[in-house]
N, C-alpha and C positions, 0 to 999 in steps of 0.2 A: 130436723135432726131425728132420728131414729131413736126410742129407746135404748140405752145399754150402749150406744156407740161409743159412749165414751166413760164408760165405768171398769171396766177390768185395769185392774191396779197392783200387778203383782202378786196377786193372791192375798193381798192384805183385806181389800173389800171388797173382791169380785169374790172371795171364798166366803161370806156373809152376804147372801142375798137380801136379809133386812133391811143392815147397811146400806148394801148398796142401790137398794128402791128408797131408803131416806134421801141418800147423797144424790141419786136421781131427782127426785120432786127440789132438791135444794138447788139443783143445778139449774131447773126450768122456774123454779121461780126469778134466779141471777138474772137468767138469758130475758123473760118479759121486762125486767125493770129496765136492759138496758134498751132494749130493740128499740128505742124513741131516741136515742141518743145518739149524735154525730161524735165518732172514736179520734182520736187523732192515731200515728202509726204504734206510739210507745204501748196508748192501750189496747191498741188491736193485737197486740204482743199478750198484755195483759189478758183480756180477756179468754183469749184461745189457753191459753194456760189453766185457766179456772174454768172452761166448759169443755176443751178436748180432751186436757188430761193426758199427754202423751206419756208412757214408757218415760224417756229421757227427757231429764228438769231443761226447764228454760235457764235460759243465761241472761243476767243485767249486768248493768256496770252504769254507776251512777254519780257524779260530783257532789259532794256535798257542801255545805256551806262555808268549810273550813279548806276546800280546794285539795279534798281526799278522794282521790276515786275510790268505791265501793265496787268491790265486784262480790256477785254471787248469784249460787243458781236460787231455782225455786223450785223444790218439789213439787212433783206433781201424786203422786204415789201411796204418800203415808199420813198417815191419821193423828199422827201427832207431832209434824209442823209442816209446813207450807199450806199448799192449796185446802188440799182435804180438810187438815185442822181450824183454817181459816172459815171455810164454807160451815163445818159441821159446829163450829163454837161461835164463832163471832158474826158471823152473817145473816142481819138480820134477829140474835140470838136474843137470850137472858144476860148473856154476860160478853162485855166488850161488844159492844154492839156496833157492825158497821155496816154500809151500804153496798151496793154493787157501783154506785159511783164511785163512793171513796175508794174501793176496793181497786178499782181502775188506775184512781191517782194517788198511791201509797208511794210512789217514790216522790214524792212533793216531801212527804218527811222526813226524806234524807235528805233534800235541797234544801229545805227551809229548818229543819227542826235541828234540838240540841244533842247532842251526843255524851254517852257517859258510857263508859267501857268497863267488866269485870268480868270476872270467871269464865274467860272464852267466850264472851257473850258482847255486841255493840246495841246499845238502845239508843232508837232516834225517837223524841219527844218533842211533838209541835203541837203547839195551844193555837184554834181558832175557834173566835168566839166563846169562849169555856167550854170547847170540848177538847181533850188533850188527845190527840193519835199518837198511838206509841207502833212503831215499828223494831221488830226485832232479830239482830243478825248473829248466828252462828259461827265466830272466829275458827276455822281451821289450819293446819301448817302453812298449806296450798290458798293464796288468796281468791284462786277462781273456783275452788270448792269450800269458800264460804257458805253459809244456809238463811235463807230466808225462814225461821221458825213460828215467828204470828206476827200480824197486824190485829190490834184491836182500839177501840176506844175506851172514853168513859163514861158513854154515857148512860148507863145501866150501875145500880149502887153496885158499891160492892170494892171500887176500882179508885174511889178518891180522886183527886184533883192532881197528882202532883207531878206537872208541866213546869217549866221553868217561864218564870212570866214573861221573860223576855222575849220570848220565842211567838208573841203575837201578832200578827198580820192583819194589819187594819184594813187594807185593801180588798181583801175579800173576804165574802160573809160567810162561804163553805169550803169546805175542801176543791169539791170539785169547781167552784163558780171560775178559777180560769184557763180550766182544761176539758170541758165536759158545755158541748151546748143541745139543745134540743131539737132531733130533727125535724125541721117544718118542711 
């Protein structure tokens, strides 16, 4: 992959070159953690999102455990929610710390996690092993221009525990342990 191939963003970070040489090295370090990793098709969706960076948001649509489908896109573009915000705060960060695995299987905390809805906003909260992943959705009028705004964790101070206990999954030990194997 070329430098800069996938950095011009509307002029939001391709008009800060600083920027966009951080959100570069952030992006190559993603791509190393995964390249050992056999994708299935959901995160090869996933991933090309968070390293191509196109113009126009990805689109999900997602069941969740209440047998609500979730539709919404994912920025690609803006620095403060989807991709960009994810990569620049929580990946790998100080704060809300998450992986490029988990990153891959964030919609598991729409399947598996709790939901609590306010101020145009849906939070899906799934506790595995005492780490709580909160995923967070963008209510708008239009269901398919919902927004993917963050993915983070807890496991960085700062962010407290508060997952609903119920929402534990004893069967596996990580997020990614049943969607993410390693390629041999």
């Amino acid at each position: 992959m070329n430098s800069g191939e996938h950095i011009e963003i509307e002029g939001r970070i391709g008009s800060d070159p600083e920027l966009a040489k951080k959100l570069e090295s952030i992006t190559q370090n993603f791509i190393s953690e995964v390249e050992s990793l056999l994708l299935n098709d959901e995160q090869k969706r996933i991933y090309n999102a968070f390293v191509y960076r196109r113009r126009k948001p990805y689109k999900f649509s997602v069941v969740d455990k209440y047998g609500n489908t979730i539709r919404f896109i994912l920025p690609t573009n803006n620095k403060r929610e989807g991709v960009v915000h994810i990569l620049m705060k929580h990946y790998n960060g100080n704060v809300g710390q998450v992986t490029a695995g988990e990153i891959l299987s964030f919609l598991e905390v729409i399947r598996k996690g709790n939901l609590t809805a306010e101020n145009n906003t849906m939070t899906y909260k799934y506790n595995l092993n005492n780490v709580c992943y909160s995923l967070i959705v963008g209510i708008k009028e239009t269901p398919s221009n919902n927004i993917l705004k963050s993915f983070y964790s807890d496991k960085v101070k700062g962010f407290g525990t508060d997952c609903f206990a119920n929402s534990v999954d004893s069967n596996s030990k990580t997020l990614t342990d049943a969607k993410i194997t390693p390629n041999n």
